[in-house]
C-alpha positions in Angstrom: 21.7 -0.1 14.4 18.1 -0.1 14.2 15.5 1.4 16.1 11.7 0.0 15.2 8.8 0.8 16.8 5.1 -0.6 15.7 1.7 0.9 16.7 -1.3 -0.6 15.7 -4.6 0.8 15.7 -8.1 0.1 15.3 -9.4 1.1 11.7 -14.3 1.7 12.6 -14.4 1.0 9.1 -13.2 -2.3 8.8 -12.6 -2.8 12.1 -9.7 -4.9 11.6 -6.5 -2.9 10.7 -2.7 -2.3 11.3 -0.3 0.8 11.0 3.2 -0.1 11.1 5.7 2.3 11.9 8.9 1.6 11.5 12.3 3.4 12.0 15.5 2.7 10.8 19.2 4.2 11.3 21.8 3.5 8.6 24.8 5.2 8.4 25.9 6.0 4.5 29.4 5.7 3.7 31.4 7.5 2.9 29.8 10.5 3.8 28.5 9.3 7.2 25.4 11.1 6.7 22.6 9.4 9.0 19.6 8.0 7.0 16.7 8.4 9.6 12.8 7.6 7.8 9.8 6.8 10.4 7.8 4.4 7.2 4.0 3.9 7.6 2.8 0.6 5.9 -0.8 0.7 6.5 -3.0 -2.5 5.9 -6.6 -2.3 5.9 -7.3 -5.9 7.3 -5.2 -8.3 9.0 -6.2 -11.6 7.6 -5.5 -13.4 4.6 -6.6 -16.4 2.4 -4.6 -18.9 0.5 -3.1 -17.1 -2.6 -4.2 -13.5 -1.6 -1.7 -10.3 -2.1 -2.5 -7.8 0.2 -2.8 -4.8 -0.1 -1.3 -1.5 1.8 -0.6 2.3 1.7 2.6 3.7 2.2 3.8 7.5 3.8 7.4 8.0 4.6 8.6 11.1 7.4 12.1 12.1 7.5 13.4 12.2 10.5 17.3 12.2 9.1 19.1 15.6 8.4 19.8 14.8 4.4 16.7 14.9 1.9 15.6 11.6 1.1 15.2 10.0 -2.5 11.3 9.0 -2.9 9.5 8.5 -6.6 7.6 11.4 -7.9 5.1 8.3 -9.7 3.6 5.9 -7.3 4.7 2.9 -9.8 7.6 3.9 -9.8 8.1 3.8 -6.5 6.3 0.4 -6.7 8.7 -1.2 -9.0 11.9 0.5 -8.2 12.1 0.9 -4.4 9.4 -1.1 -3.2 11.3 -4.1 -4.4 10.1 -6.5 -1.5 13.7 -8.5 -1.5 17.2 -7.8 -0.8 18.3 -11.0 -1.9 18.3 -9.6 -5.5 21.8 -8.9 -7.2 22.8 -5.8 -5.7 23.7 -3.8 -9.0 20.2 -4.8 -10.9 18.8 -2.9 -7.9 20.9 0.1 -8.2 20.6 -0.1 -11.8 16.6 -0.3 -11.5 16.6 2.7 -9.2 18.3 5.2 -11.2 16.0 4.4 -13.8 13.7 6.3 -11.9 15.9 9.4 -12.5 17.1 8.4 -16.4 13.7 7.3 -18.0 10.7 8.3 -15.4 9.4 11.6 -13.8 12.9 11.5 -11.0 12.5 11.7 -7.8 11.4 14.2 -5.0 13.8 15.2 -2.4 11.7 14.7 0.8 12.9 17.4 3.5 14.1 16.5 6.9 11.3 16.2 9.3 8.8 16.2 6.2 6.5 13.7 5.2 5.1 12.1 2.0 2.2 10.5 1.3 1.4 8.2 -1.9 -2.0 8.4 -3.5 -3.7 6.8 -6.4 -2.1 3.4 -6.7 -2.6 0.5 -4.2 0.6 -1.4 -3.4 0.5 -5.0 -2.8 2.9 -6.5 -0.4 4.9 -9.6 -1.2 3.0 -12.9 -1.1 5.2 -15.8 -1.1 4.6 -16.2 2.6 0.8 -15.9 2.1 -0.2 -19.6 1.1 -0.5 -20.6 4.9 -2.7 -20.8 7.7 -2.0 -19.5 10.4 0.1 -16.4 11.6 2.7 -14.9 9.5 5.4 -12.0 9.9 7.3 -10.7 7.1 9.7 -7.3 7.1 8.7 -4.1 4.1 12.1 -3.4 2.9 12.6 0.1 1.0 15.5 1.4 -1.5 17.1 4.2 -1.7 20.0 4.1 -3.5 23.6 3.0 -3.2 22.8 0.5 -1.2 20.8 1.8 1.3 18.0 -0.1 2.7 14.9 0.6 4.9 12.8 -2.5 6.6 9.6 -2.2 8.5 9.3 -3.7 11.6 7.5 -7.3 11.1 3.8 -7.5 9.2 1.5 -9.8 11.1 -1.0 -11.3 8.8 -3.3 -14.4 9.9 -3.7 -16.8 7.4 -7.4 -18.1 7.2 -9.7 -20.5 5.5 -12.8 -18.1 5.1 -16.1 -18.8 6.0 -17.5 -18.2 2.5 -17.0 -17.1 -1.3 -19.7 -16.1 -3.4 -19.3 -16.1 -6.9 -20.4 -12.1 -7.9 -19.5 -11.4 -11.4 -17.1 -12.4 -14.5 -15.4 -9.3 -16.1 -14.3 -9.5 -19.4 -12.5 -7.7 -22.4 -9.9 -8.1 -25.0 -7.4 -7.8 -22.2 -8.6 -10.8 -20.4 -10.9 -11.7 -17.6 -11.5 -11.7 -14.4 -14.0 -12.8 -11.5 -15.2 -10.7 -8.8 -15.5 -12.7 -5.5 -17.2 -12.0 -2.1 -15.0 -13.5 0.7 -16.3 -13.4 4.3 -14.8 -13.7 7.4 -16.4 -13.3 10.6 -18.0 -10.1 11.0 -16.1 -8.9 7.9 -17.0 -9.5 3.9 -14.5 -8.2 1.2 -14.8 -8.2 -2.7 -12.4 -9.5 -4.4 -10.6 -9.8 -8.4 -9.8 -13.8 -8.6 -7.4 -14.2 -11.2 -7.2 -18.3 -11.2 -5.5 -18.9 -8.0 -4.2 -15.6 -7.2 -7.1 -12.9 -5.9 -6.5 -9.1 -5.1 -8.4 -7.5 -2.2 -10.6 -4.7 -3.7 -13.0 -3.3 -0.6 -14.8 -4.3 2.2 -18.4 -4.6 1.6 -22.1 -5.1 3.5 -23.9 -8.0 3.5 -26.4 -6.7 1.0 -27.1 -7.7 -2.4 -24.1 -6.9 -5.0 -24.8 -5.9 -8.4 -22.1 -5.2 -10.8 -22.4 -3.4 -14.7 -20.2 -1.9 -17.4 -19.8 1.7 -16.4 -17.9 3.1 -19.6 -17.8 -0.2 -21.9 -13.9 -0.3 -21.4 -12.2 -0.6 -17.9 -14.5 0.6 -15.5 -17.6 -1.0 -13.9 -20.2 0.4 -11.3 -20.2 -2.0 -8.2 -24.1 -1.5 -6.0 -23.3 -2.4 -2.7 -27.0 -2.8 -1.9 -28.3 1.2 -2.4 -24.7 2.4 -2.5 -22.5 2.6 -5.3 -18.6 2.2 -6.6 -16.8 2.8 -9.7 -14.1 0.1 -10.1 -11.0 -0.3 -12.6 -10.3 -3.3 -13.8 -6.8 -4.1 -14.4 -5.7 -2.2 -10.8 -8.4 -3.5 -8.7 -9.0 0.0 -7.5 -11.9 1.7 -6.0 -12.0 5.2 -8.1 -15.1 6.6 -6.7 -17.0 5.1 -3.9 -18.7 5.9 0.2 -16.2 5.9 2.6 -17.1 2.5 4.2 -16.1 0.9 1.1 -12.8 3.1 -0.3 -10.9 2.6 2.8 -8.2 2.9 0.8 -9.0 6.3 -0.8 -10.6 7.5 2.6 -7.3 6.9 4.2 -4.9 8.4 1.4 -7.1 11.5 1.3 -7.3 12.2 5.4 -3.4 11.3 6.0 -2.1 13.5 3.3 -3.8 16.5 4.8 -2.5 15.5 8.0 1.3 15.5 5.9 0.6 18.4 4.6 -0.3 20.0 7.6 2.5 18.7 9.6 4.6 19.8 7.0 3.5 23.6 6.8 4.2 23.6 10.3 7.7 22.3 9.5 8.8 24.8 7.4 6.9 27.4 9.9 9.3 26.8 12.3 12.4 26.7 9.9 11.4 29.9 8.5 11.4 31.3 12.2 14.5 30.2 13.0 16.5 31.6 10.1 
């Protein structure tokens, strides 16, 4: 049986946002221990356009009473549980998971009632549904082993044609190249990585001037956003210093993992009192 629940809520930044929470009950046989995780998928804007992956940030609370299995490394958790469809042959999923454990860093053993927060790595949400316009749902589905799976309630993403693109830059090395694109929609603008007909949200920015140079003659590239200014990462579209306003992304990691982490010394506060 599943139990979902979704909350959305209003992101000043960006103005446009939605936190989905989403609970689900399985029952794991044949120990009939009860898998209970409350998932936050947390997207930063709720629009799209044609050929866009969006992006998210993921914390998971256990509300079960057995640990649950999470990645240690946020790609791993990315290409090993975050597997975006179940439709996959059941044992290449298994298989995949325990790699985690054989080959990578493991996993961590997330407590009951604790929560986990990734940081450092954007995740970007399937897209086959995204070359639309119009509204769109699609589920988050979650591994974690033997067969176990976790979906989010529905996503709802609009599909849009926006109201602009503005050619900003062309970055280039021996890796390949890439264009840096400003999109705006309504009262919102967002740069973007085009990569011929696929594009990757990076950040929101003003309507000011944007100026982009090499930053350390490899992978990284200062971004002005008028008198303000970034440090992107090409290759993960990733904001690695920046003003608030513009890393939503990092500004969001950072406050709800001190939130986890808070909630989670309270946690074992109360477990310690007890025993």
């Amino acid at each position: 049986m599943n139990k979902n629940s979704v909350r959305i809520r209003e992101n000043a930044t960006t103005k446009k946002a939605m936190l989905i929470l989403a609970t689900s009950v399985i029952s794991m046989l044949p120990t009939l221990a009860e898998t209970n995780a409350l998932i936050e998928v947390k997207i930063f804007k709720d629009w799209v356009i044609q050929g866009e992956y969006t992006f998210g940030g993921f914390a998971f609370k256990n509300t079960g009473t057995d640990p649950l299995p999470l990645a240690k490394k946020a790609t791993d958790f990315e290409l090993y549980q975050l597997i975006g469809n179940k439709s996959y042959d059941a044992k290449n999923v298994e298989e995949m998971f325990q790699w985690i454990e054989r080959r990578s860093d493991g996993f961590i053993s997330l407590l009951p009632e604790e929560t986990h927060v990734y940081a450092g790595r954007k995740f970007y949400l399937e897209n086959e549904h995204l070359f639309f316009e119009g509204e769109v749902r699609f589920t988050v589905p979650i591994y974690f082993g033997n067969g176990v799976w976790i979906d989010t309630e529905p996503v709802i993403l609009n599909g849009v044609v926006p109201d602009s693109i503005e050619h900003m830059a062309t970055l280039a090395d021996v890796n390949g190249s890439h264009n840096l694109v400003a999109v705006a929609y309504k009262n919102e603008r967002w740069l973007y990585a085009k990569y011929n007909r696929s594009c990757f949200p990076i950040c929101p920015i003003s309507l000011n001037k944007v100026h982009v140079e090499p930053h350390d003659g490899k992978s990284l590239y200062k971004i002005w956003d008028g008198d303000k200014s970034m440090i992107y990462q090409k290759g993960t579209s990733m904001i690695l210093e920046g003003p608030d306003e513009n890393d939503v992304f990092g500004k969001w990691t950072r406050e709800r993992r001190q939130q986890a982490e808070a909630d989670n010394a309270e946690v074992r506060r109360k477990k310690q009192e007890v025993q």
